[in-house]
N, C-alpha and C positions, 0 to 999 in steps of 0.2 A: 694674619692669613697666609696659608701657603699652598700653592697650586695642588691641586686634589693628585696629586702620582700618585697616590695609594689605590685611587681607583679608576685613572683612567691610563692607560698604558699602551695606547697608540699603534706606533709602527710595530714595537714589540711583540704583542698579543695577536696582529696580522701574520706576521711571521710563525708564531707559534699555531695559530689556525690552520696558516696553509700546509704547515710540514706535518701536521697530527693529521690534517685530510689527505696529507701526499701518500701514505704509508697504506690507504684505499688500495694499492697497485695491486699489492700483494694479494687482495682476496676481493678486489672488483669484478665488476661483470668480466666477465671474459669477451674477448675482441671481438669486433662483427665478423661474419663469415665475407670471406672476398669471393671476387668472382674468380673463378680459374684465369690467369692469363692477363688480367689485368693489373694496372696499378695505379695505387690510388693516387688524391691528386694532391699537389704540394700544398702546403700550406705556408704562409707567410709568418714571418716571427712574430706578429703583432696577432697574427690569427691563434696563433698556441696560447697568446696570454688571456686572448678573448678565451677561449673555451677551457681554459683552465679555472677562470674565476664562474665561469656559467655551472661546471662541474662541483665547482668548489661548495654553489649555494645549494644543491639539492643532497647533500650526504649526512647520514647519521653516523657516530662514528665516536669510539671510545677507546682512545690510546695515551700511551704513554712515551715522552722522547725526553733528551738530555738537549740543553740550552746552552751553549756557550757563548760569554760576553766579559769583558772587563777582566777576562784573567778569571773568571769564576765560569763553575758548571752547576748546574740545577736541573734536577729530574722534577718534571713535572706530567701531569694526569690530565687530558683534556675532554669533556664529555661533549658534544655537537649534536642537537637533535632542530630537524623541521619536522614539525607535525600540525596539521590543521593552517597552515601558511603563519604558523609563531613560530619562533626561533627562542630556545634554549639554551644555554652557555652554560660547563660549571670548568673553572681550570684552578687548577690545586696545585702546591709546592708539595713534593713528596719526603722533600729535605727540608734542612735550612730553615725556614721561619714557621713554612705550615700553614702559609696564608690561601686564603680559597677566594677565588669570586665568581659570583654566580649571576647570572640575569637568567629570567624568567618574563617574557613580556617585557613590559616597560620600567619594569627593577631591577637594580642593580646593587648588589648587596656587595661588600667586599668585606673580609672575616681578616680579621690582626691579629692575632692571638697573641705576637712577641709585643703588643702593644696592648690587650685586651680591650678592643676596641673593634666596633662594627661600623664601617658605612655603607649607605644607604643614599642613592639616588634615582630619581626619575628622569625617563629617557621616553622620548616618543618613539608609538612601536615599531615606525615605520623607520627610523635607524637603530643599525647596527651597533654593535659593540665595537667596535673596530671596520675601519673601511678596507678592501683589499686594493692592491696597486692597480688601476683600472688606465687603460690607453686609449687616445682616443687623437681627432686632430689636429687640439690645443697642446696637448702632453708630450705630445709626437714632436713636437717643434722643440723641445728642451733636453730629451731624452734619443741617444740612439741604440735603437734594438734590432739586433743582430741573433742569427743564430751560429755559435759557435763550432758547435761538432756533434756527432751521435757516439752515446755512449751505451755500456750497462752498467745500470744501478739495482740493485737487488735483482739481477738475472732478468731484470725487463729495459727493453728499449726506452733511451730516451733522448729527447732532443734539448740539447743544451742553449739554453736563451740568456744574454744577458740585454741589462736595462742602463745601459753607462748615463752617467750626465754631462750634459755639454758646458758645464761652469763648474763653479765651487758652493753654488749653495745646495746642493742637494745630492742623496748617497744614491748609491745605482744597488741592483739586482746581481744574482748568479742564478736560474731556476734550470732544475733537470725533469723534464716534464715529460710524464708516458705517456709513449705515442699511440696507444689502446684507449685508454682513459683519462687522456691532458690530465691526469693529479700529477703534483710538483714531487717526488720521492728524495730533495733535498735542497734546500733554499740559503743561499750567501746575502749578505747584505755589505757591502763593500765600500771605501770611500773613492775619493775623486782618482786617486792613484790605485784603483782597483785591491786594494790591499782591504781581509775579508777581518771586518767589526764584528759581526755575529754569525753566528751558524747553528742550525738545528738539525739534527740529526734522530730521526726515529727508531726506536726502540720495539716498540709492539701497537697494536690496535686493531681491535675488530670492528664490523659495520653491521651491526643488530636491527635491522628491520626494525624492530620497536624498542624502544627506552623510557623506563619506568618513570614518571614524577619521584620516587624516589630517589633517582641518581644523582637530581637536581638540589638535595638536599644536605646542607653541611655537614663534613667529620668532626668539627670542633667542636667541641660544649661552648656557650655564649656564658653559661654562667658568673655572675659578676662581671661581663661587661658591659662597657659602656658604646650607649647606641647613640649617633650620628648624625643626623640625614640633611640630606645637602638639598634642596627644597628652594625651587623657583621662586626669584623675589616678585613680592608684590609690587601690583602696580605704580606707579611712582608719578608728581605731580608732573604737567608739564614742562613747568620749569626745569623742575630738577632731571625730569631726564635728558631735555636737553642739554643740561651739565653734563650728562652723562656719557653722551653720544660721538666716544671715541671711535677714532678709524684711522690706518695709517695714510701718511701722506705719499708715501713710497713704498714698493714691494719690490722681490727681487724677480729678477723676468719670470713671466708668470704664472706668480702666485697670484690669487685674488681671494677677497673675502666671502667666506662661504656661510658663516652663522654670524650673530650677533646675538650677547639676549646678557637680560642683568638675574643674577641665581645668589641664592644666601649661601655662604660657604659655612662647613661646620667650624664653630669656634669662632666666626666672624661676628660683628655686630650690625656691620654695615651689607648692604649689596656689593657685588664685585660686578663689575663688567666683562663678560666671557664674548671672544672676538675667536674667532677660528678661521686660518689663513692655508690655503693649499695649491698647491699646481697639480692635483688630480692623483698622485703618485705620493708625495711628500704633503706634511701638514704641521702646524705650529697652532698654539694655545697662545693666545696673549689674556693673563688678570690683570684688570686696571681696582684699584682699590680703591673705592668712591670719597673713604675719609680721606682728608687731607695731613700731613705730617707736620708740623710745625718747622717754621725753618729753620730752628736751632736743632731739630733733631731728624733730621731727614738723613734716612739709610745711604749709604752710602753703593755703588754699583756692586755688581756680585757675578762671578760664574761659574758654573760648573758643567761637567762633562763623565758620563760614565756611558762607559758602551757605546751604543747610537745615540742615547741622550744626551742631547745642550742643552743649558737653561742658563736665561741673564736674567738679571732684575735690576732696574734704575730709576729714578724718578723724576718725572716729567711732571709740571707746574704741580707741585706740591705732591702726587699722587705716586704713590708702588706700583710700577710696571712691570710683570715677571711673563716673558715667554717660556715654552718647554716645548720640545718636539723634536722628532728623529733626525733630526738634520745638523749637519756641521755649525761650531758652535760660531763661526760669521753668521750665518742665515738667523740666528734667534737675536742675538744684537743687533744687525738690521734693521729688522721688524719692529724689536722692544722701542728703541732709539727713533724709529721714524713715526708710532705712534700719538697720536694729539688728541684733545679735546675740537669738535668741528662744529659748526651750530646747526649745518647742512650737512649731514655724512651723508654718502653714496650707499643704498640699499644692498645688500649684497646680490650678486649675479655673477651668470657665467661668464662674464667677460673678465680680462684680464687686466694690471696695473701697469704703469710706465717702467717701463727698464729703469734703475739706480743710475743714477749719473754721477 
């Protein structure tokens, strides 16, 4: 089994949304009319990111930008549509591998072609493909956000916000937000010593009133590939899902658990246990892998790092624990390393886990 990043791509794909919606500036509504004489009223930095992300969910929108991460660039195409209260997604690599993923409703297709291979999963309609960095006055305790300066960016005003982090488990923000239409016209993701991981930078994009079902549709031939689908495990005895019923014992200040639920991964034989840990801004994937590995052959610990992605994998009482998520690669060992089997887990909610000591 190995954690689905072929089709779920997190802080990334948030990033990539907000900067394909940023580039709105250019040919959004034009600014309300003011009153002669007056002026308008400040707004606080935490109030731009609010009404950035409220902007962010009502736009249609068909552009294309270049991606900078890991020492690589990639131009990619992203299609945005709300119509009838559904949300649409298609975003395509325009270089490089050629991969496309598409949601429609509650599917989510992801096209391989340097793999010839499709997957395929179900998502309930009422989440997102990606969540955007939302503040609030849990997140607000972890996070300090400032506004930095007023600039122009594509000949439009904007108010420069960053999102720093008050520790080391988690990256902060750069956003240039127009102050006509709070869309983001160019977005940083930076780590603890503000030095910039990622950057998107917009290319083109129009905002079409309507967008066809066809645009939602793939460039690739599927022909002779192979199909995938990642498909909610069946219910499972009581016993055994009490086996099941990991959670960690520890979180970094707070994060808290936000999903649980056991899903068939493609390729797997077994259920995996999907656990989802976030402090409202930042979010981690923890796979626990229900078979157990014999003790003469248990993997041994793993990490890796590209771009904003950390990912550990280590195993706990016989079982493969693999985190992945946008965050510095302490925050995903952490997590992976304080995860357990519990016979009583705690349901997930919005409250928050004990500080690491």
């Amino acid at each position: 089994m190995r954690p689905r990043a072929a089709c779920t791509s997190g802080q990334l794909l948030a990033l990539i949304l907000i900067s394909a919606a940023a580039c709105a500036a250019r040919a959004a509504d034009p600014a309300p009319a003011s009153v002669p004489g007056a002026s308008p009223p400040a707004l606080a930095p935490a109030d731009w990111l609010h009404r950035m992300n409220a902007a962010l969910t009502t736009r249609n929108y068909d552009g294309t930008f270049s991606h900078w991460h890991a020492g690589r660039v990639e131009l990619l195409r992203i299609i945005h549509r709300v119509q009838d209260g559904e949300v649409s997604e298609r975003l395509a690599s325009l270089d490089g591998s050629g991969r496309e993923f598409i949601r429609t409703g509650s599917s989510l297709a992801c096209y391989l072609p340097d793999k010839r291979t499709v997957l395929v999963e179900q998502r309930p309609r009422e989440q997102p493909l990606v969540d955007f960095p939302t503040v609030n006055d849990q997140t607000a305790r972890f996070y300090d956000i400032h506004e930095v300066g007023r600039t122009r960016v594509n000949r439009r005003e904007t108010h420069v916000i960053t999102v720093a982090p008050r520790d080391e488990y988690r990256y902060g923000y750069r956003l240039w937000i127009d102050d006509s239409t709070a869309m983001p016209l160019k977005t940083q993701l930076c780590d603890a010593g503000g030095n910039v991981i990622e950057q998107i930078v917009f290319a083109s994009l129009s905002l079409p009133a309507r967008i066809p079902d066809s645009a939602f549709r793939p460039e690739v031939s599927t022909e002779g590939f192979q199909w995938l689908r990642n498909a909610p495990a069946p219910p499972l005895p009581p016993a055994t899902a009490a086996a099941l019923a990991w959670d960690a014992i520890r979180l970094p200040p707070g994060f808290r658990m936000a999903m649980r639920a056991a899903q068939v991964m493609p390729g797997a034989s077994a259920p995996v246990d999907h656990l989802v840990f976030t402090d409202g801004v930042a979010s981690v994937s923890v796979f626990v892998e229900v078979q157990r590995f014999p003790a003469d052959q248990s993997p041994v610990a793993q990490a890796a790092a590209v771009g904003s992605s950390s990912a550990f994998s280590t195993v706990v009482d016989g079982h493969k624990i693999t985190a992945v998520g946008e965050v510095p690669p302490a925050t995903v060992q952490f997590i992976a390393t304080q995860v357990k089997a519990l016979e009583h887990p705690a349901a997930p909610s919005p409250g928050g886990q004990d500080t690491p000591r």
